[in-house]
N, C-alpha and C positions, 0 to 999 in steps of 0.2 A: 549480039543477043544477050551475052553474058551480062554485059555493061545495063541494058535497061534493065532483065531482073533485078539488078543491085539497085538501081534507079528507084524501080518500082517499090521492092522493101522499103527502102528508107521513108517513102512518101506514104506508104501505110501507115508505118512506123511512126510518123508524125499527126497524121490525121486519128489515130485507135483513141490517144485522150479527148479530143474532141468529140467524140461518136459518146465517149462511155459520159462526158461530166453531161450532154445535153440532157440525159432524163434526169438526170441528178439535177439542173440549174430549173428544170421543168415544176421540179417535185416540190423543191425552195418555193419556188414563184405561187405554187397552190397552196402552201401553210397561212390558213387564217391570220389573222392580228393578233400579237400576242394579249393576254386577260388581264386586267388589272381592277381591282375593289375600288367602289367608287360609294361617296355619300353626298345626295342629293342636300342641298340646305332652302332653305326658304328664311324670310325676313320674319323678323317676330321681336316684340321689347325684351328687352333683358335688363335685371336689374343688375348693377352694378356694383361692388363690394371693396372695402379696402381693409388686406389684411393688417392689421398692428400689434408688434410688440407690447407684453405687458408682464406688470408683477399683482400679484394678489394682496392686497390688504385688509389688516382687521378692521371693521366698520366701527370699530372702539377697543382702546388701550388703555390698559393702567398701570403701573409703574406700582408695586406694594414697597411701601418706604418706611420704618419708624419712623414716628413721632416726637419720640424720648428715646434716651438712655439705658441699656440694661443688658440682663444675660438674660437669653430665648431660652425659658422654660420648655416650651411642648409648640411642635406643628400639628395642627389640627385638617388639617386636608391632605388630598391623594395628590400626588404630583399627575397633570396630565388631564383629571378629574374636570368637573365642571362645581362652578361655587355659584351661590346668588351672590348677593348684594345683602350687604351687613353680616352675613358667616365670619366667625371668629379662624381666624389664619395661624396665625400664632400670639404665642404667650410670654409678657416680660416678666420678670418677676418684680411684683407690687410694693414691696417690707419698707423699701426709703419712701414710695410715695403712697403708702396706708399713715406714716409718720407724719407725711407733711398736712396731708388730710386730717390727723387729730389735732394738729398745732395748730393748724388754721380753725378748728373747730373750735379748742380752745378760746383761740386769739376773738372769736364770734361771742363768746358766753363774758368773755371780761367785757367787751365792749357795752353787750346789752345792760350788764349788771352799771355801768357807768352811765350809761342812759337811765335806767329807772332812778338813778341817786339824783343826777342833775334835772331830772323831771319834775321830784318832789321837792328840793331847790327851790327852782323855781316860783313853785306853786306856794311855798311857803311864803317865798318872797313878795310875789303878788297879792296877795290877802295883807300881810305889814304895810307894803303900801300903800292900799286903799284906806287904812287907817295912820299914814300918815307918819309912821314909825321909824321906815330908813328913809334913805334917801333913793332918788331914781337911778343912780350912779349905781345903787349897789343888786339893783333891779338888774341893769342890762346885762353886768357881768353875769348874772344868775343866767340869764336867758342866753347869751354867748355860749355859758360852759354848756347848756344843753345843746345846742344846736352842734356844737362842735360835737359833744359826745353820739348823738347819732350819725355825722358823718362818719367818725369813726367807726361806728356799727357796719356803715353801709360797706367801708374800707375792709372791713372782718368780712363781711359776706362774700366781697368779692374776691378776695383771696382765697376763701373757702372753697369758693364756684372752680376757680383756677386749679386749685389743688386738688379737685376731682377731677376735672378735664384729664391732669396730667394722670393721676391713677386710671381714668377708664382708657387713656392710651396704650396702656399697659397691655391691651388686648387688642392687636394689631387685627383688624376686621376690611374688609372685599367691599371698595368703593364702588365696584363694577358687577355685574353677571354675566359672567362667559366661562370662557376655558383657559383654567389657570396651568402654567407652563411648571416646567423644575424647580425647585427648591433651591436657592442659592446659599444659604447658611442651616445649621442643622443647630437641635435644642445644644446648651453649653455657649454657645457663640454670643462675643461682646458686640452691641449694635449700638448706632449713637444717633443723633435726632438729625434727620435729614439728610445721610449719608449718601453719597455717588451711587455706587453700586445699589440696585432692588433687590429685596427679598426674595422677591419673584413678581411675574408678570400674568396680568389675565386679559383675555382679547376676547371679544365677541365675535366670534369666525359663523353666524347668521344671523342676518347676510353678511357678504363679504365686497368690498371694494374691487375693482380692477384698476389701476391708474396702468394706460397707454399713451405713446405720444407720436405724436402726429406735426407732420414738417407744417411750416408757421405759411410756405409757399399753398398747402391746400388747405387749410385756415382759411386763408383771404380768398382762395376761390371759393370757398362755401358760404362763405360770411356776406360776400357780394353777389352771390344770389346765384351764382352763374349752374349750380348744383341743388343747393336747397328749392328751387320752386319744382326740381325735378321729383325731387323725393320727398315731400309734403306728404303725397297721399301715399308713401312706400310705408311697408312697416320698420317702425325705427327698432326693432328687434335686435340684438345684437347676442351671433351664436361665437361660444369659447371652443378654442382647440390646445386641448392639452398637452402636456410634455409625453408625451406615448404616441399622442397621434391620432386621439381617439376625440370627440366630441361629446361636451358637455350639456348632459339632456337640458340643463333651465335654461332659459335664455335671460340676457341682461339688459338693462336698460340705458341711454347715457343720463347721467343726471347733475354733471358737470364739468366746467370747462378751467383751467386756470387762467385767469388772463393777463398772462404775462410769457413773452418767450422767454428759453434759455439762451442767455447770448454766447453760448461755449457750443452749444450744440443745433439750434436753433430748428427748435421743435418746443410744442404745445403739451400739457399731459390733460390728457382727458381722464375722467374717473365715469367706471361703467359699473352699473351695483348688480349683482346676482344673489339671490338665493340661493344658501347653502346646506338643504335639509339635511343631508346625509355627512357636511361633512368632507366633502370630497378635494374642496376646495381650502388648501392650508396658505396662511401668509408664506408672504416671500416665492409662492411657487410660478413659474416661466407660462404663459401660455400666449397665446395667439387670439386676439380676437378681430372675428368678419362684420365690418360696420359698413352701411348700406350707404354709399356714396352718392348714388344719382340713379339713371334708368336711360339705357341706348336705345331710342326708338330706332326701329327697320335696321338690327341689328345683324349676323351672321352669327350660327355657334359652329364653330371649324374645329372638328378634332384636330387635333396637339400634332398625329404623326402626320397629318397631310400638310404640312405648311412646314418650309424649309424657309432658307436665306442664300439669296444672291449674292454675287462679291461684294458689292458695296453695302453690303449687311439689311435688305429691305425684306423684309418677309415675301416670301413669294406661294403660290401654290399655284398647281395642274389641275388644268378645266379640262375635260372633254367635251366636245362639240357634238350635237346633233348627226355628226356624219363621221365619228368617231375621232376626229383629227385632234389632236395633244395642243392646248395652250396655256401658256403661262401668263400669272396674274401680278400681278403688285399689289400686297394688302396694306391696309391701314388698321391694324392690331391696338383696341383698345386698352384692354387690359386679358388676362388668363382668369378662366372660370373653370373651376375642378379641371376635368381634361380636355376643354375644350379653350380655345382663342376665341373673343370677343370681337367679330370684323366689322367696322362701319363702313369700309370702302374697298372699293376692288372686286365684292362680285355681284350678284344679283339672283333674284328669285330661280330655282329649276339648275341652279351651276350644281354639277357633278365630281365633287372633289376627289381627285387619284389617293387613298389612303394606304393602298397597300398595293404592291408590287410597282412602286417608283423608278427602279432600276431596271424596268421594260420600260419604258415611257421615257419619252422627251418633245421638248415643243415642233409640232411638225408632224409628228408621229403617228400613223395611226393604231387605235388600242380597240381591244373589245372591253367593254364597261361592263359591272357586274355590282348590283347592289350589296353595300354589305351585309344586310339579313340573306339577301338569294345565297352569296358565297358560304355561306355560314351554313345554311340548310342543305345546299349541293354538298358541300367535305360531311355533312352530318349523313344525308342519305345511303351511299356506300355501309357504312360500318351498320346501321338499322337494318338494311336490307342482305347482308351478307349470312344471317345463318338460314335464309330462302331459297340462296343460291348456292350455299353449300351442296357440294354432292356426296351422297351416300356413300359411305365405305363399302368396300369393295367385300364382299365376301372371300373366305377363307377357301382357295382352292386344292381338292382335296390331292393326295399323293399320285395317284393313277389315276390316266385320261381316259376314259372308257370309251371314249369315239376315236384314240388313234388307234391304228393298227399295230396288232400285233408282232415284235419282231420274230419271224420263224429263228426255233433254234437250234443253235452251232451244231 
């Protein structure tokens, strides 16, 4: 008898975990599907954009150089400032070439004075001859000395002309109207006629240039049509992004191509022009510009976090099916649009992309789908609706119970 009670114990003793996991394996078996965020896509064109590297340039430069010789009297403008075109910049000092200016004036007043001598000459001479008096020998030479002698005049004039030229250089003046840069030499300084180094520089920073460059491999696909008949009717707008990150309100236009590759780098530079009212846009500065490449008919826009990569590196994303059940897709990723992937293959109209909560889900699986605006408004509802279901504080209960009894006393 002894021996079965022992019997018996141990055979409890073995069956009690069984008894206890059954409601527990019951309770598992009832847990719905677990919930995962889902965004419905449908087919729709998308246009297409390519980001490119660029720098800013001035839509006109000038280089302020003397022309002559001398020590810089006085600068005449602000560094930084804005100049027209003919503004006096700086000042040489004039004293050797107000000299040369009088000698050559001079040099004008002799000559004339030798023309009116050889004029009258002449004319002398002419009247004797008609009367037969010299000879014709001594005619020509009359008429030679004249002729020479106003050449000579014209010789005077034109070194006169020369010799102002160089005095009005003397006032080094703004070939250009823009925005004049720093001051490279200051008044006192010797300068010489056509030296290396500028005085300074002025650039017309409105509008302003953008040259980008672009690989010579999508050149030839756009140049062969295989893109251009797409974006004919796109707008050829082209928006700037800044070195901040921020977006440049004007938009640019392309309005030329160089047609030549870089055989070091082998890329194209496109040159895109913007208007620059305010300014915002300095040469030399980095920014990014979105050039409208083509247009994806019955395209997909796939948010970014719902599309991972398989081992062999293919883009992939989770479908849910009609009847909740997890499937995995193979995309064909065009290109990246703000936050979304560009998909031309792999899904179809009404697919419900897993975007959030991926690590409940796997192919096979089944899930409960939740759009992502419903999920959004269900985590919102709670927090709106909680000072309704708050419950009133509790009133202040006072020191003595007036409904307990009394303890009789000691």
């Amino acid at each position: 008898m002894t021996h079965f009670l022992s019997v018996a114990r141990r055979v409890a003793l073995l069956i009690a975990p069984l008894v206890l996991a059954v409601p527990a394996l019951a309770q598992q078996g009832d847990r719905p599907p677990p919930a995962v965020t889902v965004v419905t896509v449908e087919a729709q064109d998308v246009d297409l954009t390519t980001t490119l590297p660029g720098r800013v340039v001035a839509s006109a430069e000038a280089e302020v150089r003397p022309q002559v010789a001398g020590i810089i009297t006085e600068r005449l403008f602000h560094e930084g400032g804005r100049v027209e075109e003919g503004d006096i910049l700086y000042k040489i000092d004039p004293a050797s070439y107000d000299a040369a200016v009088a000698q050559a004036k001079a040099a004008v007043a002799q000559a004339q004075a030798q023309v009116k001598a050889s004029r009258r000459e002449a004319e002398r001479l002419e009247t004797l001859s008609q009367r037969n008096v010299i000879s014709e020998q001594a005619l020509d030479s009359a008429i030679a000395d004249r002729d020479g002698a106003i050449a000579s005049l014209q010789a005077a004039q034109a070194q006169l002309q020369s010799a102002e030229i160089e005095k009005d250089r003397t006032m080094i003046r703004a070939r250009l109207s823009g925005e004049i840069g720093r001051s490279m030499v200051s008044p006192g300084a010797l300068v010489t006629a056509s030296q290396q180094s500028p005085l300074a520089t002025v650039r017309n920073i409105d509008p302003v240039y953008v040259d980008v460059t672009q690989s010579a491999a999508e050149m030839l696909d756009f140049r062969r049509g295989n893109r251009g008949d797409q974006t004919k009717s796109q707008s050829q707008e082209v928006k700037l992004t800044l070195a901040d990150g921020t977006v440049f309100k004007q938009s640019g236009h392309l309005t030329a191509a160089e047609p030549v590759v870089n055989p070091l780098t082998g890329v194209v530079v496109l040159r895109i022009t913007f208007d620059n009212p305010d300014q915002l846009l300095l040469p030399g500065m980095y920014v990014q510009a979105e050039m409208p490449s083509g247009q994806a008919e019955g395209a997909f826009l796939v948010p970014q976090e719902g599309v991972s990569r398989n081992r062999r590196g293919q883009p992939t994303a989770l479908v849910v099916g009609q009847d909740g059940t997890v499937e995995q897709r193979v995309l064909t990723v065009q290109q990246d649009l703000d936050r979304y992937w560009v998909v031309t293959d792999g899904l179809k109209g009404g697919d419900r992309i897993i975007v959030d909560g991926l690590q409940k889900a796997s192919p096979g699986a089944v899930v409960t789908p939740q759009e992502r605006e419903s999920a959004e408004a269900a985590t919102a509802a709670p927090d709106m609706a909680a000072p309704e279901q708050a419950a009133p504080e509790p009133e202040a209960e006072p020191e003595g119970d007036p409904a307990a009894p009394e303890k009789p006393a000691e």
